[in-house]
N, C-alpha and C positions, 0 to 999 in steps of 0.2 A: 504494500500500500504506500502511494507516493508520501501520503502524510504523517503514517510513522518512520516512514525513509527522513523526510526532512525534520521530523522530532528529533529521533538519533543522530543526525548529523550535528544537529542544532548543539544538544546534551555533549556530544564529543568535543567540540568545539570549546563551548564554555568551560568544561571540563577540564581540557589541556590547559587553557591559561591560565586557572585560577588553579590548579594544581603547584603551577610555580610558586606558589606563596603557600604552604601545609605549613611551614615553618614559622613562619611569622604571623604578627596579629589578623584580623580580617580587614583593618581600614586599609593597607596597601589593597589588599583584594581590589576591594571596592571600590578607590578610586580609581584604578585601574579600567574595570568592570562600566564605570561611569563614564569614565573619558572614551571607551568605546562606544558606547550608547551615541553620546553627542556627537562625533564623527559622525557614526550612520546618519543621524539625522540630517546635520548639517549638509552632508553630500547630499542625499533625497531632497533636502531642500533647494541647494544649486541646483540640482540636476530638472525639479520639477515644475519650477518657477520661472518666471522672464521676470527679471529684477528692474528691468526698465515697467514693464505694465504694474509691476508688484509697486513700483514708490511712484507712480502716475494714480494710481487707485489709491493711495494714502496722500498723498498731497489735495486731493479730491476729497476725500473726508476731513482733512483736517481745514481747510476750505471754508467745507459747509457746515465746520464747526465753529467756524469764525463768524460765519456768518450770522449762526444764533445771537452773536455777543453784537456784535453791527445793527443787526435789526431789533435788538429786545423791545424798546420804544413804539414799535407798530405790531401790535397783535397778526393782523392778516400777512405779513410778510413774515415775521417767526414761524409761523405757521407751514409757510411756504416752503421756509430753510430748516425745516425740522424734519418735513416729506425728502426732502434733498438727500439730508445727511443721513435718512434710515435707507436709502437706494445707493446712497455713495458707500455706506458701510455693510450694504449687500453686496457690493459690486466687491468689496474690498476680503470680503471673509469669500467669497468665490475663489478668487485668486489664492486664497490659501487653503480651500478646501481638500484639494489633492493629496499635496505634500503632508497636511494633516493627517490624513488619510492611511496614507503608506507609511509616517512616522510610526503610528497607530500600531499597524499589520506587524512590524520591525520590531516596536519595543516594547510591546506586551509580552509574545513568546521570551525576548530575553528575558526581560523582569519575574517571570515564571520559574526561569531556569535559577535566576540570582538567589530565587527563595529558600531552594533547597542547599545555599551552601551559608547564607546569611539570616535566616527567620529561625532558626533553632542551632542546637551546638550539641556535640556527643555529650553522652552519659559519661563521667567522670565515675575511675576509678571509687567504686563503695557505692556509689548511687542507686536507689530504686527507682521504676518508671513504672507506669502500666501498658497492658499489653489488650484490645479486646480483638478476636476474632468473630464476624458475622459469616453466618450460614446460609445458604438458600433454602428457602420456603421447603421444600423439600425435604430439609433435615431438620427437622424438630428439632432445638436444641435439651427439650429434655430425655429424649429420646435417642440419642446419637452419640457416639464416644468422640471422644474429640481428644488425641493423643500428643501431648509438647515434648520436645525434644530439642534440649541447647547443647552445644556449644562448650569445652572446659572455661572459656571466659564470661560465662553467664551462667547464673545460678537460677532456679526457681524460687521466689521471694513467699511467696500467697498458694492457696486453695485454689482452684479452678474454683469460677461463680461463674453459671450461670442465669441469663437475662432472658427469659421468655421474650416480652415485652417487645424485643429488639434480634429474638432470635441469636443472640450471640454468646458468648462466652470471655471473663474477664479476668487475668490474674497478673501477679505483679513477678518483675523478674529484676536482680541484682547485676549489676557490671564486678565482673573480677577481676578483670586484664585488662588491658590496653588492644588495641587492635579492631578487628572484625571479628565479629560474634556471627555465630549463628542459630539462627531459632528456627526449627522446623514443626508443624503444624499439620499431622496428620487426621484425616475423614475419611474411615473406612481405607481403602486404595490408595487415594490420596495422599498425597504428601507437597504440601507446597511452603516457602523458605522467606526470612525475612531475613538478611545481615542486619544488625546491631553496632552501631560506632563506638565506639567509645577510646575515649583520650581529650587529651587537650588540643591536639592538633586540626587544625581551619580542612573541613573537608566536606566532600556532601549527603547531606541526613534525606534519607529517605523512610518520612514517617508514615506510609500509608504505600502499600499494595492494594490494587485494585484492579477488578476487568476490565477485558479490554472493551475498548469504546473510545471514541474520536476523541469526546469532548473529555473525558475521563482520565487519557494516558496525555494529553494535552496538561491538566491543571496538576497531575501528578505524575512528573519524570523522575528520571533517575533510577527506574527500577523495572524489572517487563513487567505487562500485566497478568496477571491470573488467568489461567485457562479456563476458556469460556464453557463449558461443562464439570470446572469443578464445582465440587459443593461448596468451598468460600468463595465468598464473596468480597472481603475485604481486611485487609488486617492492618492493625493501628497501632502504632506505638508512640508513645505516648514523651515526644524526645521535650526536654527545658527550653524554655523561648531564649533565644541570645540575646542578650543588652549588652549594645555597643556604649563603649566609656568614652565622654568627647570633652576630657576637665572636669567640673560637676553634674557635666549633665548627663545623663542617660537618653541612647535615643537610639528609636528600631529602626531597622537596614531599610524598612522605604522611605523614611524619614531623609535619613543621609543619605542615599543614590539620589532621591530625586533634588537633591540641592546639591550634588556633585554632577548630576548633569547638566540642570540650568545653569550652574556657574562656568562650568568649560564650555556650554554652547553658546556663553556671554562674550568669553574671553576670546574663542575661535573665531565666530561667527565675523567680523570685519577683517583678521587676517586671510580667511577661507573667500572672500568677498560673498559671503551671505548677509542679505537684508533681514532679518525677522519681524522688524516692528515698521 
C-alpha cells in the first residue's frame, strides 16, 4: 500500500536523524527537528507562491485599510472601504491558500512522527507503568485466557484485572534493565509483542499497538500494526509524559517545536527570499 510505503519511509527518515542525538538531551533533537520543518515550509512556500502577486495582494489590503482611517468621517464611504478590504483580504488569503495547504499535508505527518520521540520518555530503571490489553468482541474477556510473557528486563508488577466494560485486561509491569524489553501477549494461538524502552536515553516510545487501518497506523507509528484477524485489538502502555526543562519553566515538545519553527521560518524567511506577511 502506497501509504504505508510512504509512513515507513517517512518513520525511517525521522528516525535516522534524531537517532544522532540518543546521547544527548532532547532540545538539540528538537531544534534540529524544527529547523527542518521551517525549511520545508519555506521552500513550498517559494516554490508555491508569485511573491510579486503575493505583496501586490497585501499592499491592496493594506490600502483599503487605510482607507477605513481616511474615510471614518463619512458613514457611506466606510462602508464602501470596508466591502473593499473584506475582497482585498479574500483576494489576499487566496494567494496563500495553497502553500497553506501543502505546508499543512508536510507538517502534520512530521509532527506525528516528533510525538513518538518527544511526548513521553522511557520507563526509568525501578519504574512501574501500566499495561491494558483490548480484545475483540469475540473474546469475552471473562471468558478467554489471556497469557503475558516478559522479557528478563521486565518484571510482572500486579494481578491481571480484568475490564468487562471495555473488554480488556489491565496489569502493571516493573523496568529492570536498561534496554528493550519485551512483553509478549498471548490469545489462544496468538501471540503478538510490544518492546518496552526503558533508560534515560532520547529514543522512540511506542505506547500503543494497534490495527491496521489508514487513519490508525497514521496517528500511531513506530510500531507495525496488529494482525487484522487477531483477537487484540490494541495494547497500551502506559509510558511518563516528558517535561522539557527551559530555566524555570516547564514546557511540552508542541509547545517548543512550534516556536522553534516560527522562529527559524522568521529568521530564514528574507535570506531564502520568502514573503510570508
Amino acid at each position: 500500500m502506497i501509504a504505508r510505503a510512504l509512513r515507513d519511509g517517512l518513520t525511517a527518515a525521522v528516525d535516522g536523524v534524531f537517532a544522532l542525538f540518543r546521547g544527548v538531551s532532547p532540545w538539540p533533537a528538537l531544534i534540529v527537528g524544527g529547523a527542518i520543518v521551517a525549511l520545508l515550509m519555506l521552500g513550498l512556500f517559494r516554490w508555491l507562491t508569485k511573491s510579486n502577486e503575493l505583496e501586490k495582494c497585501r499592499n491592496i489590503f493594506l490600502a483599503r485599510a487605510l482607507e477605513l482611517v481616511l474615510y471614518r468621517h463619512s458613514l457611506k464611504a466606510n462602508a464602501v472601504s470596508f466591502v473593499r478590504l473584506l475582497a482585498a483580504n479574500v483576494r489576499y488569503l487566496a494567494c496563500l491558500a495553497l502553500p497553506i495547504l501543502a505546508a499543512t499535508i508536510i507538517v502534520v505527518p512530521l509532527l506525528v512522527q516528533f510525538e513518538g520521540w518527544f511526548e513521553r520518555r522511557p520507563l526509568a530503571v525501578g519504574e512501574r507503568t501500566a499495561v491494558d490489553v483490548t480484545l475483540a468482541r469475540d473474546y469475552p474477556v471473562d471468558t478467554t485466557d489471556v497469557a503475558i510473557e516478559l522479557s528478563p528486563g521486565l518484571r510482572l508488577d500486579s494481578p491481571i484485572v480484568r475490564i468487562a466494560s471495555r473488554n480488556a485486561v489491565a496489569f502493571r509491569i516493573a523496568a529492570v534493565e536498561e534496554g528493550y524489553g519485551r512483553l509478549d501477549v498471548g490469545v489462544g494461538s496468538t501471540v503478538e509483542r510490544a518492546d518496552i524502552a526503558v533508560g534515560a536515553t532520547l529514543c522512540r516510545v511506542t505506547p500503543m499497538r494497534v490495527r491496521a487501518g489508514l487513519s490508525r497506523e497514521f496517528w500511531h507509528p513506530g510500531a507495525p500494526p496488529l494482525d487484522a484477524p487477531s483477537p487484540i485489538t490494541r495494547i497500551h502502555v502506559q509510558y511518563p509524559e516528558r517535561i522539557l526543562e527551559f530555566g524555570p519553566y516547564d514546557a511540552s515538545w508542541l509547545e517548543a517545536v512550534l516556536v522553534i519553527i516560527f522562529a527559524f521560518a522568521l529568521l530564514l524567511a528574507r535570506p531564502l527570499g520568502v514573503s510570508l506577511f
